[in-house]
C-alpha positions in Angstrom: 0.0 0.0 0.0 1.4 3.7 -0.7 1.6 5.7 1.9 -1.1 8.1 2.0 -0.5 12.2 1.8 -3.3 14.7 3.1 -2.3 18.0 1.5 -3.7 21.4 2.0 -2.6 23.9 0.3 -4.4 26.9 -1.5 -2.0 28.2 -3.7 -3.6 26.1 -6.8 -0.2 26.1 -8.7 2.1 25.0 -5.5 -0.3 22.4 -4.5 -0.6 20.9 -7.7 3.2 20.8 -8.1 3.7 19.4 -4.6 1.4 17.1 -5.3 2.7 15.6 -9.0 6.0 15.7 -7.7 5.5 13.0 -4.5 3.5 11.3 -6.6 6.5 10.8 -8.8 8.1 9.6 -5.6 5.5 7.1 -4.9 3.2 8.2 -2.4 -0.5 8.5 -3.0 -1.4 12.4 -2.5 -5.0 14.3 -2.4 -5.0 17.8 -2.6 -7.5 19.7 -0.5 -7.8 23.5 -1.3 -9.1 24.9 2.3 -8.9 23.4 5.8 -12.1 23.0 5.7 -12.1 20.6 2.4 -8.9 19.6 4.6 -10.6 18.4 7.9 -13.9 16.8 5.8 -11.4 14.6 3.5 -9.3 14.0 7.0 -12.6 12.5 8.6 -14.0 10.6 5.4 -10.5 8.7 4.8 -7.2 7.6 6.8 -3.8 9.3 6.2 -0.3 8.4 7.0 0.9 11.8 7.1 -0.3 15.3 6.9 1.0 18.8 5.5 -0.8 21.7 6.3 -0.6 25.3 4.5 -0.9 27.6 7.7 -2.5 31.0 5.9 -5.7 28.8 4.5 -8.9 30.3 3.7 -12.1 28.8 5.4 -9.7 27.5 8.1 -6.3 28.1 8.8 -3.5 25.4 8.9 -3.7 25.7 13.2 -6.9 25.2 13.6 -6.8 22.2 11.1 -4.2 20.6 13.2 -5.9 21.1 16.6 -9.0 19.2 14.9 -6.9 16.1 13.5 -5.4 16.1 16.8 -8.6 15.3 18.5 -9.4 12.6 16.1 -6.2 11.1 15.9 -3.2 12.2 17.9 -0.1 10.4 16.3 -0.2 11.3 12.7 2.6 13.1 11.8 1.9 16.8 11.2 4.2 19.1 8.8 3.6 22.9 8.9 4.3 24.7 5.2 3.9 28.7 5.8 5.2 31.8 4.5 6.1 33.2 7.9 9.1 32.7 9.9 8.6 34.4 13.0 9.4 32.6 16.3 5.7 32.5 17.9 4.6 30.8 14.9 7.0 28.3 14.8 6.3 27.6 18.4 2.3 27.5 18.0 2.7 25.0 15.8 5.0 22.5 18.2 2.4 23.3 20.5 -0.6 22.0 18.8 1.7 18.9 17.9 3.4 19.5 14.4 6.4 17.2 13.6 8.2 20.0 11.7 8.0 23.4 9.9 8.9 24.1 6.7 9.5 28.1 5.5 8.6 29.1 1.6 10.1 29.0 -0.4 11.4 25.5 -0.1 12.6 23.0 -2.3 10.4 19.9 -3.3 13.9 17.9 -2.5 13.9 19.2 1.4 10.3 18.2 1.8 10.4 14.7 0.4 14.0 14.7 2.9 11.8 15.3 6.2 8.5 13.4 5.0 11.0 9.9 4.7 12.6 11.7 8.4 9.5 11.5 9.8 7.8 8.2 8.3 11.2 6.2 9.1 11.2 7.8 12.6 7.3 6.8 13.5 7.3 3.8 11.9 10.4 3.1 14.3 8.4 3.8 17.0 5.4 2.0 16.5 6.9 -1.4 15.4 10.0 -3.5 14.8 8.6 -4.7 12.0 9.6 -4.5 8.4 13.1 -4.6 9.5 13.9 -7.9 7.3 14.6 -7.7 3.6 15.0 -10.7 1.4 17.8 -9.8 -0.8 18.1 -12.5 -3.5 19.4 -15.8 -1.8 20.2 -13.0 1.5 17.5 -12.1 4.3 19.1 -9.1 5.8 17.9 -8.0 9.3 18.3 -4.3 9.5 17.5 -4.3 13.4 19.9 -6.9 13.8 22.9 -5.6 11.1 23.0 -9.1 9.9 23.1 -10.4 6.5 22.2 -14.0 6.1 22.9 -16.8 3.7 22.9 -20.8 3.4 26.4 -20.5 3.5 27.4 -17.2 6.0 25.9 -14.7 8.3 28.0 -11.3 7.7 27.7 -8.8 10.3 27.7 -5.2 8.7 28.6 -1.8 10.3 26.6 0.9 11.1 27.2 2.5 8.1 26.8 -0.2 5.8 23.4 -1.3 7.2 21.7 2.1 6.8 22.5 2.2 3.1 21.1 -1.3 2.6 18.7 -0.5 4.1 18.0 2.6 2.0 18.6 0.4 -1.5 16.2 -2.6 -0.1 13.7 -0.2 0.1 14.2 1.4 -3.7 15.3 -2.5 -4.9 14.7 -2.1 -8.5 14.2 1.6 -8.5 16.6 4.4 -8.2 18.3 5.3 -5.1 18.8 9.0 -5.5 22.5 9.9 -4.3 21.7 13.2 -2.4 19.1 11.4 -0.6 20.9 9.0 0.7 23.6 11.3 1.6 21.2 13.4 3.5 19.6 10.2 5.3 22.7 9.1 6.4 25.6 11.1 6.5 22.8 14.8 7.3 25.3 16.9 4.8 26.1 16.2 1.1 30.0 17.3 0.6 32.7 15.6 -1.2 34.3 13.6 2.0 30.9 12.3 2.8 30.3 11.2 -1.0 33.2 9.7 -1.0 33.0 7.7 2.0 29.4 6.8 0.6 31.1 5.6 -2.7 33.4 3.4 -0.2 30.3 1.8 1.7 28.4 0.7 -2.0 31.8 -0.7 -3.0 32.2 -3.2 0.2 28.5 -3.9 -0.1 28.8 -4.9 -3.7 32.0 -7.4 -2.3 29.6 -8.4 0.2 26.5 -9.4 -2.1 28.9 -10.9 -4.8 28.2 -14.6 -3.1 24.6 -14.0 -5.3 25.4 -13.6 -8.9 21.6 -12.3 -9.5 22.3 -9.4 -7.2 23.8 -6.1 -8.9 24.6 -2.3 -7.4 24.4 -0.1 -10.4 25.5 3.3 -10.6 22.7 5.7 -12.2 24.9 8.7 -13.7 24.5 12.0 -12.3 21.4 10.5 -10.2 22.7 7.6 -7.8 22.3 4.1 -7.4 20.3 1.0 -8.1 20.2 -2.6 -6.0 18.9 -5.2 -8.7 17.5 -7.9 -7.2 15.4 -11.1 -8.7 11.7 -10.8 -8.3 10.9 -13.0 -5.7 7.9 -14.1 -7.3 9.7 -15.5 -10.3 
């Protein structure tokens, strides 16, 4: 199931970008122009995550939030506003937001803290979906063990967060900057490097499966190929 995006936004052109652009990413997005179209889709359907436009009209983005909050007080809130002051920032901790985001903004940073903030709740609500069958591997990512018929590897820190990070995009692109970000928080040259470093000892690692291939995607990132497991 794709996780499921309640967006509010009445600027018709950023909300219809916004909303194209995560669908790109995979996510399954309905736009809602006013926070009252916001709350009424809110109580009609279930959401995964939520971003509100704070200057709505109808109903601002605050009030929106206070009203999911009494329905449901766990999913993840994210605050988009024009206005950067300090008691706005604060009212919207208050009411319960997971993070503010100031316009402009690029559609890169957003997708960044709406991965941030799934990763981290999912963390916290389960241990589950921690195990990845990678070809004739089963890697446990809570465990930072790699397992074969013929070995069980223990992998570093490091080296489990990016597998983790290509399991979940097996087949599908693994863009660089994001995993950079993910991992390492800044994208600079040491850290890319170091990154490169990681993909090479995984790739030494998984070479046991012959089915299993990293990639490099030029000027976009990386790619885990894996067998469909249904084949």
């Amino acid at each position: 199931m794709k996780t499921k995006i309640l967006l509010c936004e009445d600027d018709e052109n950023l909300g219809m970008l916004l909303r194209e652009y995560l669908q790109t990413k995979g996510f399954a997005v309905e736009l809602m122009p006013d926070g009252d179209a916001g709350y009424q889709a809110f109580v009609q359907d279930k959401f995964d995550i939520c971003i509100l436009d704070v200057m709505m009209p109808k109903k601002d983005g605050f009030t929106l939030a206070q009203e999911i909050r009494k329905i449901n007080t766990v999913v993840p809130i994210i605050f988009l506003t024009v206005r950067s002051l300090k008691e706005d920032i604060l009212e919207g901790f208050k009411i319960g937001a997971d993070d503010y985001i100031t316009k402009p903004f690029s559609m890169e940073e957003l997708l960044f803290r709406i991965e941030a903030i799934l990763r981290r709740v999912s963390g916290k609500q389960s241990k589950s979906g921690t195990e990845f069958v990678i070809g004739k591997f089963v890697f446990d990512a809570q465990k930072q063990v790699l397992v074969s018929a013929d070995q069980k590897i223990k992998l570093t820190t490091k080296e489990s967060e990016l597998l983790v990070l290509l399991a979940q995009s097996a087949n599908n692109i693994l863009e660089r900057n994001y995993a950079l970000k993910s991992i390492w928080v800044e994208d600079n040259y040491f850290n890319a490097r170091s990154m490169d470093v990681y993909i090479t000892k995984l790739r030494k690692i998984l070479r046991e499966d012959p089915d299993i291939e990293i990639i490099n995607i030029h000027g976009k990132g990386y790619k885990l190929i894996i067998p469909d497991p249904a084949t």
